[in-house]
C-alpha positions in Angstrom: 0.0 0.0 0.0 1.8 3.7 -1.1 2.1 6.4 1.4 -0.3 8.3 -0.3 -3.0 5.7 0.5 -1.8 5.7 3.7 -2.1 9.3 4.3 -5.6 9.4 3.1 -6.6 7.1 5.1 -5.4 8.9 8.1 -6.8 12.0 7.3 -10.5 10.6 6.3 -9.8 9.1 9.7 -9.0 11.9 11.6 -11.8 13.9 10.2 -14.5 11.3 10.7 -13.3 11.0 14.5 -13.3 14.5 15.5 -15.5 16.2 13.0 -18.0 15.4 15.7 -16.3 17.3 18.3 -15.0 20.3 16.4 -18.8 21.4 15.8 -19.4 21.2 19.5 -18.1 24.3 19.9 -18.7 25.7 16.9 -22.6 25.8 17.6 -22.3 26.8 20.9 -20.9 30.5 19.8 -24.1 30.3 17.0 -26.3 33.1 17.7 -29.6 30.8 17.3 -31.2 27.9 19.1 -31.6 26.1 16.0 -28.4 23.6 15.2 -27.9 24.0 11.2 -25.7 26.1 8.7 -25.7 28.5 7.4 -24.4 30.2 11.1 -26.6 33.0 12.4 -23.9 34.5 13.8 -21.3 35.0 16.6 -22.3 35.1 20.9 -21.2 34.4 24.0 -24.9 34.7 25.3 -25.0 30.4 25.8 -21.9 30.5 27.9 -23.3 33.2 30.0 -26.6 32.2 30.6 -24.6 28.6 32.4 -23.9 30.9 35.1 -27.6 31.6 35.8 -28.8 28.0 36.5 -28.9 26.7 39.6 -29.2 23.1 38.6 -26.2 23.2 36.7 -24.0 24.6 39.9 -25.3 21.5 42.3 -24.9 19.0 39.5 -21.2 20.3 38.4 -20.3 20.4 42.5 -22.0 17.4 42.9 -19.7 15.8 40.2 -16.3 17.4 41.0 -17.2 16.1 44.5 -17.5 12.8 43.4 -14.5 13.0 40.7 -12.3 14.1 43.8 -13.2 11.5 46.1 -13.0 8.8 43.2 -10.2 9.4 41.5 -8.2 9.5 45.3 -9.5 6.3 46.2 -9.0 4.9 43.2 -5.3 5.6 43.3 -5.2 4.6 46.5 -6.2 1.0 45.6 -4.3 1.2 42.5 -1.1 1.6 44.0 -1.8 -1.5 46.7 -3.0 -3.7 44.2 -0.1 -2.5 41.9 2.8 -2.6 44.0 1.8 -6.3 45.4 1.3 -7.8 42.2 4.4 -6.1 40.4 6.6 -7.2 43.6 5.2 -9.9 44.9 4.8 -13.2 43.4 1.7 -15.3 44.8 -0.6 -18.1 43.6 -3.5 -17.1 41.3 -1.5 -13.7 40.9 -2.9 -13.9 37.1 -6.2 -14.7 37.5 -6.5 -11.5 40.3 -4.8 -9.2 37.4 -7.4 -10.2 35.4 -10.1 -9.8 37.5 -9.0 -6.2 38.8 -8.6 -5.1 35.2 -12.3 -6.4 34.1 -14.0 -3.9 34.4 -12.0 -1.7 32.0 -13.4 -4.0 29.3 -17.2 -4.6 30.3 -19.7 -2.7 28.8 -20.8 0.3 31.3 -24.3 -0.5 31.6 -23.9 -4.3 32.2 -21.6 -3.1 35.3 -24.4 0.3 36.1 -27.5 -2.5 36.0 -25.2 -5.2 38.2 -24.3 -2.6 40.4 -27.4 -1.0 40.9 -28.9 -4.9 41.6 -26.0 -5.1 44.6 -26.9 -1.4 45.7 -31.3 -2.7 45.9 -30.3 -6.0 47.2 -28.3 -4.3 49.8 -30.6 -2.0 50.6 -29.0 1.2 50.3 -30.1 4.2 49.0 -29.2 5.7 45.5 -26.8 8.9 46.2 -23.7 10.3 45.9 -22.2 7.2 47.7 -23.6 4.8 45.5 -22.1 6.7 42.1 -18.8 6.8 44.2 -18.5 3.2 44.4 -19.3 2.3 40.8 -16.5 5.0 39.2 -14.0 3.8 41.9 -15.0 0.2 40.2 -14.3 1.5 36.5 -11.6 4.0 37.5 -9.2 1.4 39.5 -8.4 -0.5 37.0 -7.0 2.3 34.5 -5.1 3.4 37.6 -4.0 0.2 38.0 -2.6 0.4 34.1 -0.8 3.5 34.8 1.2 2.7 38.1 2.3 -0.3 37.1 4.1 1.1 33.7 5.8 3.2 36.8 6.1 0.6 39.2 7.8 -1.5 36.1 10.7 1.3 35.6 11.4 1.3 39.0 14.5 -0.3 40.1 13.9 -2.7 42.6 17.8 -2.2 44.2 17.0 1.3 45.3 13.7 -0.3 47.6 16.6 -3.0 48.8 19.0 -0.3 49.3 16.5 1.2 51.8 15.6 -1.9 53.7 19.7 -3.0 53.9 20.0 0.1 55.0 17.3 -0.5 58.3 14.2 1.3 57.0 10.9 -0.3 57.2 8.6 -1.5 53.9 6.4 1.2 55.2 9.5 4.3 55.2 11.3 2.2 52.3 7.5 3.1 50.0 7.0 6.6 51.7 10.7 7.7 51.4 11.8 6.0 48.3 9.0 4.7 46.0 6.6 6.8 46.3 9.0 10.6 45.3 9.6 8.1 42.1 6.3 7.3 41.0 4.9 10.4 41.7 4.6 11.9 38.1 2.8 8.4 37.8 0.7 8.7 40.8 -0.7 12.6 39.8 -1.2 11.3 36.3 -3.4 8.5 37.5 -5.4 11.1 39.3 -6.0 13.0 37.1 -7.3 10.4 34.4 -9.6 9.0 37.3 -11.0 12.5 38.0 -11.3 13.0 33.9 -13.3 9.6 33.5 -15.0 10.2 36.7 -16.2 13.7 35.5 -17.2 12.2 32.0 -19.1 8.8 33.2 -22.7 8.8 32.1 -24.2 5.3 32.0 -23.0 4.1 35.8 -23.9 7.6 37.3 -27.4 7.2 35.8 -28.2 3.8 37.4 -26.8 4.7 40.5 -27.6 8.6 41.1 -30.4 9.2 43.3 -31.6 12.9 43.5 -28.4 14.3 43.2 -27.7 14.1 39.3 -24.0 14.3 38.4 -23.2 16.9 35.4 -23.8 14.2 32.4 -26.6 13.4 33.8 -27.9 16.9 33.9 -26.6 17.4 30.0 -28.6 14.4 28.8 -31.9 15.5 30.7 -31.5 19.2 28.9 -31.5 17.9 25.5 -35.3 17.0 25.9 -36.0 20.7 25.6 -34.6 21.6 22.1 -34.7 25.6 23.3 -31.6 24.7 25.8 -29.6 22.2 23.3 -27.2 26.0 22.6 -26.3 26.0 26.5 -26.0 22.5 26.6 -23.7 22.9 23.5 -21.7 25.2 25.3 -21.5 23.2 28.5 -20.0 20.4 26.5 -17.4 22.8 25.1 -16.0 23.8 28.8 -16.0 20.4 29.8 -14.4 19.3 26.2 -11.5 21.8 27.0 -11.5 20.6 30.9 -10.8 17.1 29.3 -8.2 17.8 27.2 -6.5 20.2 29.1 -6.0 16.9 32.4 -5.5 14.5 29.6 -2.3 16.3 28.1 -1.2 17.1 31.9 -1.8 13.3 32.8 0.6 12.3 29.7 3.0 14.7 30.0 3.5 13.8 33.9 3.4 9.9 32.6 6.7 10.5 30.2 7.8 12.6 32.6 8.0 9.8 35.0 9.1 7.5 32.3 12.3 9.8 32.1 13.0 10.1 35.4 12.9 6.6 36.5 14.8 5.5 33.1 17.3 8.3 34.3 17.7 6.5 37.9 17.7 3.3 35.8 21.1 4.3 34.2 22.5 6.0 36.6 22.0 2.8 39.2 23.9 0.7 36.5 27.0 3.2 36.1 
């Protein structure tokens, strides 16, 4: 196949991926309700009129709320489950991997209708809690994918260094392996908080009278006079998205660096 081909491809690509995206904010600066070309013009008037709903200000605290509290536990697990299957060899270490990592690769609303079975069964009530518990679920295991490329570049003679040297596994992690990882460990956080922040399906099943902000999007777009604002809320959380993604990967090769410079320096 010739580059040119090649390059075509790519581009047709590209343009049917984020064509879909690009007119996101496009129509949100439109000066009319109704979504079509030709443009009626250029406003801000969408954008400001967010700042005058009160529905939107509990559902986007409600959901940086539960994108903090997520993504933090969710690292926090992470780096257990990560550090004692990357040092640690243990029967059926495989088959818990695989487990852990399962939910990355079920579909959302078979885990949102499972978890909301366990939540009824249980008999807890649908809140903030309950929507907590099923992003930690999805978020853990992407965490878990991310510390242990950091865990892996970590040279395990500077954590035997420590311990020769009298320190505790406790001080040995707090003093040593965790300063290393750390690009890794923000980076993880901040993908959690992004998917947390994003996740529709699981937050539907599970939200009780406390919507989180994707749930609040899709119940606008039943009232085609508010698809504009809506428009322009998905633009500010489109940029939000980006702008922790490209921090998240740039702290992740940044950690890549840094432990392959402690890497060469350990063998000189």
């Amino acid at each position: 196949m010739s580059r040119r081909v090649l390059t075509m491809f790519m581009i047709i690509f590209m343009i049917f991926l984020y064509a879909p995206t690009l007119l996101l904010p496009i129509f949100a600066f439109n000066d009319s309700s109704i979504i079509s070309f030709p443009l009626s013009g250029f406003t801000f008037n969408w954008f400001k009129s967010l700042g005058a709903a009160e529905e939107l200000r509990k559902a986007a605290g409600t959901s940086l709320i539960i994108a903090s509290v997520s993504s933090i536990i969710a690292t926090m697990l992470g780096l257990l489950a990560t550090s004692a299957t990357v040092r640690y060899r243990f029967p059926g270490k495989g088959f818990a991997i695989g487990a852990i990592m399962l939910p990355m690769f079920l579909p959302e609303i078979i885990i949102g209708v499972s978890l909301l079975t366990v939540v009824l069964l249980a008999g807890f009530k649908l809140s903030i809690y309950t929507i907590i518990m099923g992003h930690v679920l999805i978020c853990t295991p992407f965490c878990i994918a991310i510390l242990r490329s950091s865990f892996q570049q970590l040279d395990p003679s500077l954590e035997e260094a420590s311990l020769d040297l009298g320190e505790s596994r406790i001080n040995t992690f707090r003093r040593v392996t965790l300063p290393l990882i750390m690009p890794g460990v923000v980076s993880s956080l901040l993908i959690a908080f992004t998917i947390s922040l994003d996740e529709f399906v699981i937050a539907f099943f599970l939200s009780g009278t406390e919507p989180t902000l994707p749930v609040y999007i899709w119940s606008q777009l039943r009232f085609p006079q508010r698809i504009p604002s809506v428009m322009a809320l998905g633009t500010l959380l489109l940029i939000l998205s980006v702008v922790l993604l490209t921090l998240s990967e740039l702290l992740r090769r940044r950690s890549a660096r840094r432990l392959g410079q402690k890497a060469t320096s350990g063998a000189l």
